[in-house]
ZATORNU-672497 format. One line per 10 residues: number of its first residue (from 1); for each residue x, y, z of C-alpha. Coordinates in pm, 1 decimal. Layout:
% residues N
NUM> X/Y/Z | ...
This chain:
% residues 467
1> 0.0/0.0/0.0 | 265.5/207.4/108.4 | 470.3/158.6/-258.8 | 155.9/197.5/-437.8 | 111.4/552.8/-286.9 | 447.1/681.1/-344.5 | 353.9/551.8/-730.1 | 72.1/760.3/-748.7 | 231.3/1077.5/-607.4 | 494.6/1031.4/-848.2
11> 282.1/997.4/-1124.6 | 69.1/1324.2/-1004.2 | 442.9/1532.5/-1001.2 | 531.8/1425.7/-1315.8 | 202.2/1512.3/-1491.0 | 216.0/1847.2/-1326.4 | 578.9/1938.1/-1434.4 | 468.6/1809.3/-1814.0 | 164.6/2076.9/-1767.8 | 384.4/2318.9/-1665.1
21> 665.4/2272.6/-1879.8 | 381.8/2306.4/-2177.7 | 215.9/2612.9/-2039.0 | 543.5/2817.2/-2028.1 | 695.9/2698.3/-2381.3 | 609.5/2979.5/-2590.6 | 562.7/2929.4/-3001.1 | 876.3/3070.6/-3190.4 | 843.4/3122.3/-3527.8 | 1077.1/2923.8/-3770.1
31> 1250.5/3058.6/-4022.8 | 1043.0/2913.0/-4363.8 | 1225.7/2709.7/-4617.2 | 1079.7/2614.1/-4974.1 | 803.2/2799.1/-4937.1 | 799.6/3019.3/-5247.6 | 742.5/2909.7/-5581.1 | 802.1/3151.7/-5864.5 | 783.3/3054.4/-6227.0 | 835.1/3283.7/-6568.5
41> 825.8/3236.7/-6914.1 | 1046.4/3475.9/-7128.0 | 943.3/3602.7/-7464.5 | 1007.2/3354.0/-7734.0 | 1091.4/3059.4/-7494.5 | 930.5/2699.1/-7561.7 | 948.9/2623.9/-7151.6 | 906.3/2790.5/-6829.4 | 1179.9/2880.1/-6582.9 | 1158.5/2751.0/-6226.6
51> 1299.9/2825.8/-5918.1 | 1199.6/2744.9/-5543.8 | 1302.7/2871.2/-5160.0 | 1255.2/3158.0/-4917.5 | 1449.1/3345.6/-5091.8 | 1473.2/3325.5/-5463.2 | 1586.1/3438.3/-5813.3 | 1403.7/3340.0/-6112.5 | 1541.1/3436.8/-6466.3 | 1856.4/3600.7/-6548.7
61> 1941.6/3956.8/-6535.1 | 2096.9/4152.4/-6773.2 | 2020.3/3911.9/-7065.1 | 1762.0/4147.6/-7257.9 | 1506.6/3904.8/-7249.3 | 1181.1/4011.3/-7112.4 | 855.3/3802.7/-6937.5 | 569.9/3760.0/-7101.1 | 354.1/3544.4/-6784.8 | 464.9/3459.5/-6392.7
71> 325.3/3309.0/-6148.4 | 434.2/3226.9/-5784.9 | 256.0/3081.2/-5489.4 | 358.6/2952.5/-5146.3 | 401.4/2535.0/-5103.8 | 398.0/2381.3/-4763.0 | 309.7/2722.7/-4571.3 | 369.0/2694.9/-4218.9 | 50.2/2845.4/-4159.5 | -225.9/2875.2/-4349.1
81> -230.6/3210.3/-4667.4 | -139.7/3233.3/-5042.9 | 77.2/3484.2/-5196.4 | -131.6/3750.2/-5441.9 | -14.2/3865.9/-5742.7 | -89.2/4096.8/-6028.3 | 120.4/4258.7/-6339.8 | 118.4/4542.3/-6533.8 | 195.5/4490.0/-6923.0 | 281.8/4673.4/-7187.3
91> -3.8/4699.7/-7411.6 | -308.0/4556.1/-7151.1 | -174.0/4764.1/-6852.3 | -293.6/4573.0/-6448.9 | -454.6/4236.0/-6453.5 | -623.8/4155.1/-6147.2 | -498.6/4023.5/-5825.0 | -402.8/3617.5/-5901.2 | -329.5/3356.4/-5677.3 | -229.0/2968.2/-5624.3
101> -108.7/2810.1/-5962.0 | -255.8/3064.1/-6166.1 | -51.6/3269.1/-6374.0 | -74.8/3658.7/-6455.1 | 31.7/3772.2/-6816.6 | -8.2/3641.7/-7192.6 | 186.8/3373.8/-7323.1 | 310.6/3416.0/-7631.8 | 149.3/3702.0/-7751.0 | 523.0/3930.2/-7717.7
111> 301.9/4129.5/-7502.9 | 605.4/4186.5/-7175.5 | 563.0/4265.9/-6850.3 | 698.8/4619.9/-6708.8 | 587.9/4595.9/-6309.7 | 440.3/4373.4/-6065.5 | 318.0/4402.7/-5715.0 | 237.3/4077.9/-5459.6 | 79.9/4075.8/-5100.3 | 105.8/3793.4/-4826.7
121> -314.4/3688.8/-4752.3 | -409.0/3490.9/-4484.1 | -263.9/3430.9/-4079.6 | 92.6/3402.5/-4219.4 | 93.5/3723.1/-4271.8 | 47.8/3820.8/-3890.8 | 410.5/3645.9/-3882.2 | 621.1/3644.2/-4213.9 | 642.6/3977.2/-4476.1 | 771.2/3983.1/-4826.2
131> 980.4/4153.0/-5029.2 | 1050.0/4128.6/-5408.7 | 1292.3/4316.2/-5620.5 | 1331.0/4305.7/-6035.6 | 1563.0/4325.9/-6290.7 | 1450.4/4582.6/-6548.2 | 1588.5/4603.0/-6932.3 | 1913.7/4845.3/-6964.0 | 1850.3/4930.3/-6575.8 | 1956.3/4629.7/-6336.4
141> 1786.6/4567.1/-6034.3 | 1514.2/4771.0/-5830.8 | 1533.3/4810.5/-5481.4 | 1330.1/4593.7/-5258.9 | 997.0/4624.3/-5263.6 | 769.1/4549.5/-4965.4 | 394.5/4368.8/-4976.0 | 154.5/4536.9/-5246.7 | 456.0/4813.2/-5360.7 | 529.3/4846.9/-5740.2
151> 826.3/4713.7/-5877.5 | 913.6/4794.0/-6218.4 | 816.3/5129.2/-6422.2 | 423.6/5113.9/-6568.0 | 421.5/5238.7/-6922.7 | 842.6/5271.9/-6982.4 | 869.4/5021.0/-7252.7 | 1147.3/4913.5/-6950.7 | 1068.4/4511.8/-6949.5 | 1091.3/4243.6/-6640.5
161> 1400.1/4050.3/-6735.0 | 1429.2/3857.0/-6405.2 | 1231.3/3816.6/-6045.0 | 1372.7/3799.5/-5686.1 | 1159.3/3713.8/-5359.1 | 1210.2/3669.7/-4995.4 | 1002.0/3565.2/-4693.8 | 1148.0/3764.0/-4361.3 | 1028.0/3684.1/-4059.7 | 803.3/4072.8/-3953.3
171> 608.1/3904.1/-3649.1 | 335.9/4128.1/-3839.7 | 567.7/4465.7/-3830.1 | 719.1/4545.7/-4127.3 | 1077.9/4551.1/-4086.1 | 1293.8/4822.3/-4109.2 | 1545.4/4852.9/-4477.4 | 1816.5/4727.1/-4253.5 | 1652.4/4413.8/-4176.6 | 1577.3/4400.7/-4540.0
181> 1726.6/4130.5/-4793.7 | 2107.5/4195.6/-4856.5 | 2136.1/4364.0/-5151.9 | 2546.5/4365.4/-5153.3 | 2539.1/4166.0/-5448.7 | 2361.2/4367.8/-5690.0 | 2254.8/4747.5/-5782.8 | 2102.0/4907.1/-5496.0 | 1990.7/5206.6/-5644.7 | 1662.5/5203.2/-5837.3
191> 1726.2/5517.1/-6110.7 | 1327.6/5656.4/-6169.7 | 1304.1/5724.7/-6610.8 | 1282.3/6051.3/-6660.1 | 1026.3/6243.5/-6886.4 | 1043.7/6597.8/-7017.0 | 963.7/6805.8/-7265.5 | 1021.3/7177.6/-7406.3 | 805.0/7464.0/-7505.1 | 810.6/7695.4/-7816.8
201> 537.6/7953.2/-7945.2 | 607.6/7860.0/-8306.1 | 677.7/7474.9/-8249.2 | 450.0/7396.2/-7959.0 | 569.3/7093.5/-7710.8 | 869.2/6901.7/-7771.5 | 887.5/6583.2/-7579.3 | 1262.6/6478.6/-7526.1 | 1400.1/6175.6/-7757.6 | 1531.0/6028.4/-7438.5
211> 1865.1/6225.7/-7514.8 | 1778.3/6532.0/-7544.3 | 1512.1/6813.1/-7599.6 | 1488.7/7111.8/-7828.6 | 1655.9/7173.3/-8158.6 | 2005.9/7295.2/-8125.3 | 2154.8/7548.2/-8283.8 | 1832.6/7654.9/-8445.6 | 1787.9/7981.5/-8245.0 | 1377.2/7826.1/-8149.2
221> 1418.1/7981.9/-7814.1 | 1306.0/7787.4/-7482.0 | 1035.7/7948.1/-7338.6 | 897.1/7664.7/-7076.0 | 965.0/7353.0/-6930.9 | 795.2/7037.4/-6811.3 | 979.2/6757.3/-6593.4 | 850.4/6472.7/-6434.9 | 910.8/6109.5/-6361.1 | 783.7/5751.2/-6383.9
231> 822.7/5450.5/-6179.8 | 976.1/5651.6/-5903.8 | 988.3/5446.2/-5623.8 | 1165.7/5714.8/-5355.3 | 994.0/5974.5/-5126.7 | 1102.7/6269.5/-5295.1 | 1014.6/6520.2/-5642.0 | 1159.3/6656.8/-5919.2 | 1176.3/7054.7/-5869.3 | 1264.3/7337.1/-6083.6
241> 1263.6/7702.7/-6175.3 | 1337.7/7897.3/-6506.5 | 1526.4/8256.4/-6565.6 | 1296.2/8408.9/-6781.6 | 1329.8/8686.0/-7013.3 | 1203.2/9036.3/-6819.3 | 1120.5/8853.3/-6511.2 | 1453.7/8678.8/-6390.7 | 1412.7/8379.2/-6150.7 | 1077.4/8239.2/-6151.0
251> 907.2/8037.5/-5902.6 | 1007.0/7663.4/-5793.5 | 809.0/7442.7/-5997.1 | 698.6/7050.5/-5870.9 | 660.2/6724.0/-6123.8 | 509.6/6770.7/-6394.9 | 400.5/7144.6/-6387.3 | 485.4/7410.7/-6650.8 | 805.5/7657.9/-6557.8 | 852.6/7925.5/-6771.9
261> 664.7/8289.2/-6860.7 | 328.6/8072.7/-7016.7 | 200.1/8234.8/-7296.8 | 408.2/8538.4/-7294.9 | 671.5/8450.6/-7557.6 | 949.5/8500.0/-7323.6 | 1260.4/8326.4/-7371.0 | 1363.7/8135.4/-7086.7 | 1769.1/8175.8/-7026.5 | 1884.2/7991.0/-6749.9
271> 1713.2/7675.2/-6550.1 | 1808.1/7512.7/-6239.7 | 1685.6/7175.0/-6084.6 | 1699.6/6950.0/-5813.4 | 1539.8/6616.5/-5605.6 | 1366.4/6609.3/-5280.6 | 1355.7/6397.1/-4971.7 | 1474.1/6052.1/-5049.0 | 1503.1/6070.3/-5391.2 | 1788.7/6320.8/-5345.7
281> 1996.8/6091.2/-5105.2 | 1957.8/5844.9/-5372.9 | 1972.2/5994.9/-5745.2 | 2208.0/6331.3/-5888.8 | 2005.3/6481.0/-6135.4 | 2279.2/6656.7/-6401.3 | 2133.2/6875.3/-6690.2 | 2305.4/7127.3/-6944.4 | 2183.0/7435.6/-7172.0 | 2282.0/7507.4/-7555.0
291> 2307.7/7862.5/-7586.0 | 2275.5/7978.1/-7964.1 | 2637.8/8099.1/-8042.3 | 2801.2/7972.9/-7762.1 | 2699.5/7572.0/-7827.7 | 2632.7/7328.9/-7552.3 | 2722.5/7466.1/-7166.8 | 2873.4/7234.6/-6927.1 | 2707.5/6972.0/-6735.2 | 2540.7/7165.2/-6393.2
301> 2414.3/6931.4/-6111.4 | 2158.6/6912.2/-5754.3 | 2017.8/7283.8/-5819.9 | 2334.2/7446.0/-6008.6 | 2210.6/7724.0/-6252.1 | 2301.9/7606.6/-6606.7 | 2240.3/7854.8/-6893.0 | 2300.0/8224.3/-6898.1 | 2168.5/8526.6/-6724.8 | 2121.9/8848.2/-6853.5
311> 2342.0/8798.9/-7198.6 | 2016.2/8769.8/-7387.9 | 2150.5/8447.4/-7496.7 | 1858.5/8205.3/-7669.5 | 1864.8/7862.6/-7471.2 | 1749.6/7602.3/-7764.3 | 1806.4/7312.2/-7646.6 | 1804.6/7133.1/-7291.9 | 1992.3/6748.2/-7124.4 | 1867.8/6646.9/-6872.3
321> 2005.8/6275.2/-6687.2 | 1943.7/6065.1/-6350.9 | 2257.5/5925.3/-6250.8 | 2277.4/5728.5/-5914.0 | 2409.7/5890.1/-5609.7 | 2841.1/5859.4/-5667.0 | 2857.0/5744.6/-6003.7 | 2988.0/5866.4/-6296.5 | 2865.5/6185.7/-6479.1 | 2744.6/6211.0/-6827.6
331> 3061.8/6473.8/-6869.7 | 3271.5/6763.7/-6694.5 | 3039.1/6980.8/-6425.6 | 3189.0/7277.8/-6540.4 | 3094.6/7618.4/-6728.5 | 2728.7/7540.6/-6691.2 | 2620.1/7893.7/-6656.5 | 2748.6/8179.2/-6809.6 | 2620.8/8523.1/-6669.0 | 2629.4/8871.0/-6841.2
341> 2499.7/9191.0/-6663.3 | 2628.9/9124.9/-6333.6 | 3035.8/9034.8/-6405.7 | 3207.3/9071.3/-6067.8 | 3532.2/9277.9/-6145.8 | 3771.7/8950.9/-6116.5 | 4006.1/8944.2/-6371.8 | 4132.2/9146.4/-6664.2 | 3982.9/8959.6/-6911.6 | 4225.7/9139.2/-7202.0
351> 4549.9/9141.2/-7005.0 | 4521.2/8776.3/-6947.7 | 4461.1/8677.3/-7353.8 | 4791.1/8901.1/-7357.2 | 4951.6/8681.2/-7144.4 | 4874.3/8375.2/-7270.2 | 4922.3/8482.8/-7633.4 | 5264.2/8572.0/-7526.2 | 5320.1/8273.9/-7355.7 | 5224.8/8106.2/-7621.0
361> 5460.9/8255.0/-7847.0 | 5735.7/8184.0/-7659.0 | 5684.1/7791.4/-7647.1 | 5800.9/7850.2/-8040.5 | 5549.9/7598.3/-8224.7 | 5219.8/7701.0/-8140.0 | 5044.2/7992.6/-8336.1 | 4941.4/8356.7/-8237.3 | 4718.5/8612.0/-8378.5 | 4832.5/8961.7/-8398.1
371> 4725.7/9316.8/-8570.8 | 4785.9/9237.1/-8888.1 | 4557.4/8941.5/-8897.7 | 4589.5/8565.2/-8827.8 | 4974.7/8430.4/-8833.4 | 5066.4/8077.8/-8728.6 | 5345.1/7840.2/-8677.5 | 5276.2/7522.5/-8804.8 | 5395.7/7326.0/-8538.6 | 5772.7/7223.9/-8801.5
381> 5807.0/7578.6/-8978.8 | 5942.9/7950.9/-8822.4 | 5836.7/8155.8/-9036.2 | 5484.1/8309.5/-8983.9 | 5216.4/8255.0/-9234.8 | 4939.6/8509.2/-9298.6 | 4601.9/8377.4/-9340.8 | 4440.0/8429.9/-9676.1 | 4334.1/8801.2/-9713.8 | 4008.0/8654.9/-9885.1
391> 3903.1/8482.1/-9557.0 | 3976.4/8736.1/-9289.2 | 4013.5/9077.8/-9469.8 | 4058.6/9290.9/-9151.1 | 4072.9/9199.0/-8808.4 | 3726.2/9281.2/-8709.9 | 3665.5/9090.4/-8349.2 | 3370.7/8926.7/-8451.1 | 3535.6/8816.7/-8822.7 | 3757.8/8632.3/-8615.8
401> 3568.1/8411.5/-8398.2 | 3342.3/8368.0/-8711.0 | 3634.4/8271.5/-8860.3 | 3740.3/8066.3/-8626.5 | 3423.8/7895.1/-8549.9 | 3366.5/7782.7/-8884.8 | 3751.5/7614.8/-8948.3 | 3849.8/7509.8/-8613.3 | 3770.0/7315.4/-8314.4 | 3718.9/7477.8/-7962.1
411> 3666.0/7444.8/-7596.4 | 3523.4/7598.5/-7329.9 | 3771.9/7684.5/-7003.1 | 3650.8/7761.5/-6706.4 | 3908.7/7884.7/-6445.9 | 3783.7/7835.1/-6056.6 | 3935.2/8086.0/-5884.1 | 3789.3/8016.9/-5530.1 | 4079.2/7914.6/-5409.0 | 4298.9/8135.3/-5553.3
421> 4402.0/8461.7/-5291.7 | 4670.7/8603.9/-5513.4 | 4746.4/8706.5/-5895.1 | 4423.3/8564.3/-6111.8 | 4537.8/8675.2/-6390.4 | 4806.8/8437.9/-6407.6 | 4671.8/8133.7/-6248.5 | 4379.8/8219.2/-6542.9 | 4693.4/8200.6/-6796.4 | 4869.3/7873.6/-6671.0
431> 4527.8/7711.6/-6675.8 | 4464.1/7842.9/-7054.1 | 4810.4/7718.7/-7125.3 | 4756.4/7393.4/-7000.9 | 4438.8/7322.7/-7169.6 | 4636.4/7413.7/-7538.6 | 4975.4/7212.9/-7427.7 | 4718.8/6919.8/-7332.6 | 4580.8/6911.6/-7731.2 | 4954.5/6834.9/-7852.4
441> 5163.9/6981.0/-8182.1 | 4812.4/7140.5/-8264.6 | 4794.4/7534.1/-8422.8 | 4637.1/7745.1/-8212.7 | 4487.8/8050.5/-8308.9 | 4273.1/8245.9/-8084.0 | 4133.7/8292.5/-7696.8 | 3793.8/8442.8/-7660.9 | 3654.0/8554.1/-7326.1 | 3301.5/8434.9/-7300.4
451> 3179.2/8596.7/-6920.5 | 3122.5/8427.5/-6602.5 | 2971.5/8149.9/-6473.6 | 2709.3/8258.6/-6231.5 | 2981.4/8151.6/-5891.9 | 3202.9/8383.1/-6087.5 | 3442.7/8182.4/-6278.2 | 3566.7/8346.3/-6559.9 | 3484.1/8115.4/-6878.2 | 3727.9/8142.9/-7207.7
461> 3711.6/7974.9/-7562.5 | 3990.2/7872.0/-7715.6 | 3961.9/7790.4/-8066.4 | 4300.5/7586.1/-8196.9 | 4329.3/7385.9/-8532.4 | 4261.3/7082.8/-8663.8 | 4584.0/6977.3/-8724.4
C-alpha cells in the first residue's frame, strides 16, 4: 500500500511538471524554407523557368530578355495564406490580383511585362512579410519592394528581365530597410526614367528623344519647361525654376508642372533643378543648356544654374540625366552657366589673352594672332604665315571668332578661382596654357573671353586647329 502511494504521487508530479513545462513553452516562429514558388516564361521561350526557396531568383538579369507570364505561390506554408499577385503589361496595362497556380500575363502574344506588385493573404501574414525586387531592361535591379509596392516602371517600354523574392520573418511589423534582404550583391539604387519636354510659341511641345530636348543650334528659343518622372519608387520630387526673359528667376516648380513665362513669348535663359527627400539621397540629377552661339554649356548638377543670365543668350536646347548617387557623370560639371549683366570685377579679361598669347609665343610651335591678322606656326616651320586676305580681310573681333568657329575646333575653359588669394590673372593664364599644351603639336589661333559662370568663374574659348 505504502509503494503503491508513493507511485501515485509520483505519477501526479510528473504530470504536473509536463503541464507546466507546456504552459510556459512559448511558439517561436521558424525561419520558412521552400516555401515560395516563382515561375516565368520569357518572350520567345518553348518552356518555363523555375525556381523554389525563401528566398529566390528566377530568370537572369541583364540578358535582354523580357517576361511575357509569372506566377508564384507559397508550397507547404507553415501556416495557413497564399501569396497575391498581379502585373502590369505593356499593351493591356494591371490584370487583377491572381493567386495559387494561376498565372498573370499572356503567353506568347510578345506582349512583356513592365511591373508587378504581390501581397502575403491569410494568418501568415500576422508572422512572415515579403519583399520582391526586379531586374529591369538596360537598368539592373530595383530596390526591394515590400507587400503590395510596385516594382518595375508602368508604361516605360522598360521590361521584367528577371524576379527575386524573400520571406522575412516581420512578427506582423514590417521591418525596417536594414533588416531588409542583402542587396550587396547587386545594384542598390533604383534610377526613376525621366520624362520631359520643351516649349516653343512657333513649335508647340517638344517631348525629349530620351537624349535630349529642343533643336540645337536653331535659335527656337526655350520658353517653358515640363519635368517629371515615372516609376519613381523614392519619397522625394523633381523641382525646378526657369530665368525668364524680363522677369529673372521664376518660381520653384513641382513634377510635372509648366516653368517658364506661359504664354508670354518670353525666352527662358537659365534653368536650375533638383530632387527632394529621399530621392535626393539616392539619385544626382545633371542637366546642361545650348546657348545659340556659344553651343552646348557644361554639365550643372543638384540645383546648379546652367544657362546664362542676362546675356540675352537664346537657350534652344536642354539634357537632362538621372545618374545614381556617386557614379559617374554624363561629362565635366563645369561652365554650366554663363552670366552677363552682373560680371564681378575679377580678372582682366584682355590682359590675361595678352599673357597667354605671349606665352604662347614663346613655347616657339604654337600659333598667335596679332594686328595684322591671323599668323601661325605650323607646329615644323618659323616663319609666320598670314592667313588668306580673302578669308579674314581685316581683323574685325567678330570676323575672327566667325572665322574661327567655322575652321576650327574649340573648348570651353573655365578657371575656378575660389581658391585662388593672389594674382588671377596668371593662375587664369597657366590654366589656358595647359588646356592648349594638353591638345599636342596642334595650331592654335585664338582665346575668346566668353563671361562668367554665375559663382564667378571666368569662362574662355579657345579655338586651336585641326591639325
Amino acid at each position: 500500500m505504502h509503494k503503491k502511494c508513493i507511485g501515485i504521487i509520483l505519477l501526479i508530479l510528473a504530470c504536473l511538471l509536463a503541464f507546466t513545462g507546456c504552459s510556459e513553452k512559448k511558439e517561436e516562429p521558424v525561419e520558412a524554407y521552400n516555401c515560395v514558388s516563382c515561375r516565368i516564361l520569357k518572350a520567345s521561350a518553348d518552356k518555363w523557368t523555375e525556381a523554389s526557396g525563401d528566398s529566390i531568383v528566377c530568370g537572369e538579369s541583364g540578358d535582354g530578355v523580357g517576361i511575357e507570364c509569372m506566377g508564384v505561390e507559397l508550397i507547404n506554408p507553415i501556416k495557413p495564406g497564399a501569396i497575391e499577385f498581379m502585373t502590369c503589361s505593356q499593351f493591356s496595362g494591371w490584370g487583377d490580383w491572381t493567386t495559387g497556380s494561376d498565372t498573370s500575363g499572356r503567353p506568347g502574344s510578345g506582349n512583356l511585362i513592365e511591373a508587378l506588385r504581390m501581397r502575403l493573404t491569410g494568418s501568415i501574414a500576422d508572422t512572415y512579410s515579403i519583399f520582391y525586387r526586379v531586374s529591369i531592361t538596360d537598368m539592373g535591379w530595383s530596390k526591394w519592394i515590400a507587400g503590395s509596392g510596385e516594382a518595375g516602371i508602368e508604361g516605360s517600354g522598360k521590361t521584367i528581365e528577371a524576379i527575386a523574392v524573400k520571406l522575412v520573418l516581420s512578427e506582423g511589423i514590417v521591418p525596417d530597410e536594414s533588416e531588409a534582404p542583402d542587396e550587396s550583391a547587386t545594384q542598390e539604387i533604383f534610377v526613376p526614367l525621366l520624362q520631359y519636354s520643351v516649349y516653343n510659341h512657333e513649335l508647340g511641345w517638344q517631348e525629349s528623344d530620351g537624349m535630349t530636348a529642343g533643336n540645337a543650334g536653331s535659335g527656337k528659343q526655350l520658353e517653358c519647361f515640363m519635368i517629371n518622372m515615372a516609376g519613381n519608387i523614392y519619397q522625394g520630387s523633381v523641382v525646378y525654376r526657369t530665368y525668364a526673359e524680363s522677369y529673372g528667376w521664376l518660381g520653384w516648380m513641382t513634377d510635372g508642372q509648366i516653368s517658364g513665362a506661359e504664354g508670354e513669348v518670353k525666352r527662358a535663359e537659365g534653368i536650375q533643378i533638383k530632387l527632394t527627400d529621399e530621392l535626393a539621397e539616392k539619385i544626382d540629377v545633371y542637366y546642361r543648356a545650348y546657348v545659340n552661339g556659344i553651343g552646348w554649356l557644361g554639365w550643372a548638377k543638384n540645383g546648379q544654374p546652367a544657362g546664362t543670365k542676362g546675356l540675352s543668350g537664346i537657350m534652344d536646347s536642354i539634357q537632362i540625366v538621372f545618374r545614381a548617387k556617386d557614379t559617374e557623370p554624363p561629362g565635366e560639371v563645369v561652365y554650366a552657366s554663363i552670366s552677363g549683366s552682373e560680371d564681378p570685377d575679377v580678372i582682366d579679361p584682355e590682359a590675361v589673352i595678352k599673357a597667354q598669347r605671349d606665352r604662347m609665343t614663346e613655347v616657339g610651335r604654337y600659333a598667335v594672332e596679332d594686328t595684322e591678322g591671323f599668323r601661325y606656326r605650323n607646329g615644323t616651320e618659323e616663319s609666320t604665315v598670314a592667313a588668306p586676305e580673302s578669308e579674314v580681310a581685316e581683323t574685325d573681333v567678330q570676323e575672327i571668332i566667325d572665322y574661327c568657329a567655322k575652321n576650327f575646333d574649340s573648348g570651353l575653359v573655365q578657371v575656378d578661382l575660389s581658391e585662388v588669394d593672389d594674382e588671377p590673372e596668371e593662375y587664369c593664364v597657366q590654366e589656358l596654357l595647359k588646356f592648349y599644351l594638353n591638345k599636342g603639336p596642334k595650331t592654335i589661333f585664338y582665346t575668346e573671353f566668353i563671361g562668367y559662370t554665375m559663382d564667378n568663374s571666368p569662362v574662355f574659348r579657345c579655338y586651336y586647329s585641326r591639325g
